[in-house]
N, C-alpha and C positions, 0 to 999 in steps of 0.2 A: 628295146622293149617298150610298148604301148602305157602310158600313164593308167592306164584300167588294169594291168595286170600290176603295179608296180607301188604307187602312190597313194595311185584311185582303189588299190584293193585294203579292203580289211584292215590286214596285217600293216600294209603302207599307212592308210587312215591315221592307224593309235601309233607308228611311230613320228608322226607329223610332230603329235605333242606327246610324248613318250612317259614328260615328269608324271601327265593328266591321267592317261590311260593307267598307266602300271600305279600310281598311287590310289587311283578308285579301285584296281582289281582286287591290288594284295588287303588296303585297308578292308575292302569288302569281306575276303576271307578271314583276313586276323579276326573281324568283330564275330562272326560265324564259329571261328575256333574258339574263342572265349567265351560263347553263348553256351556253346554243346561240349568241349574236352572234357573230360573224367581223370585225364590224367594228368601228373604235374613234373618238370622235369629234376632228377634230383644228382646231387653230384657224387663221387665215389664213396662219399660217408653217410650217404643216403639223408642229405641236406636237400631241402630246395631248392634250387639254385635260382629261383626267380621269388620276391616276395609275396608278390600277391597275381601269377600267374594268369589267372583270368579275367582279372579286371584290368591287367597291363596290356594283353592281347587287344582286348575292347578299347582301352584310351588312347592306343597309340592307333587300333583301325579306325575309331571318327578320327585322327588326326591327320591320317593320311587323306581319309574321304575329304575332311576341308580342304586339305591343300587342291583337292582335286576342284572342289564346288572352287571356292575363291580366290586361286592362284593364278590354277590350269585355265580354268574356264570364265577367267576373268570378271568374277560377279564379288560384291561389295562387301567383303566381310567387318566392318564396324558398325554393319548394319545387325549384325548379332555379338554383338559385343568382342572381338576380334580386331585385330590390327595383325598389318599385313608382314609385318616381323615375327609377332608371335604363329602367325600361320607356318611361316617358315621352319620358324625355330623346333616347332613342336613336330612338324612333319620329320627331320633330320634326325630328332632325337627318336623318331619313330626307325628310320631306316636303322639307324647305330640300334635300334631295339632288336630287329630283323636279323643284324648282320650279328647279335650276338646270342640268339635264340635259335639260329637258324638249324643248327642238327635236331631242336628240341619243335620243331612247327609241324607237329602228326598228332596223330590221336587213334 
């Protein structure tokens, strides 16, 4: 196959840097689901099961967006007060947010 259908396309492009692409997408959406959701996810005893559901969606989607701005795309984050541990850290605790929200990410 031709590098323009395979690499050079699109889809090839965002998995060049996969961490960069998928962390600007999903944080993009999470901060959008936390702007706009109405609803909140609750466990079988009709608990919350997140404590403060949309304001977690929003800190963990800029979390991912940094990672994406200052990791992925290599630009300087202790220029906003950021070190490049804490970009890490916070992104991860973002994914383990994902991976434990994920039946509950609709609206």
């Amino acid at each position: 196959m031709s590098y323009e259908l395979t690499w050079g396309s699109p889809l090839g492009k965002s998995c060049i840097d996969l961490k960069s692409a998928l962390s600007n997408w999903l944080g993009t959406r999470l901060i959008f689901l936390g702007d706009n959701t109405r609803g909140i996810p609750i466990d079988d005893d009709g608990q919350n099961k997140f404590a403060d559901w949309n304001n977690d969606l929003k800190r963990h989607g800029h979390a991912l967006k940094r990672y994406a701005r200052f990791r992925g795309w290599k630009t300087d984050a202790t220029d906003v007060g950021f070190t490049d541990d804490q970009v890490d850290d916070e992104a991860v605790d973002a994914m383990v947010f994902v991976a434990k929200a994920f039946h509950h990410l609709w609206d």
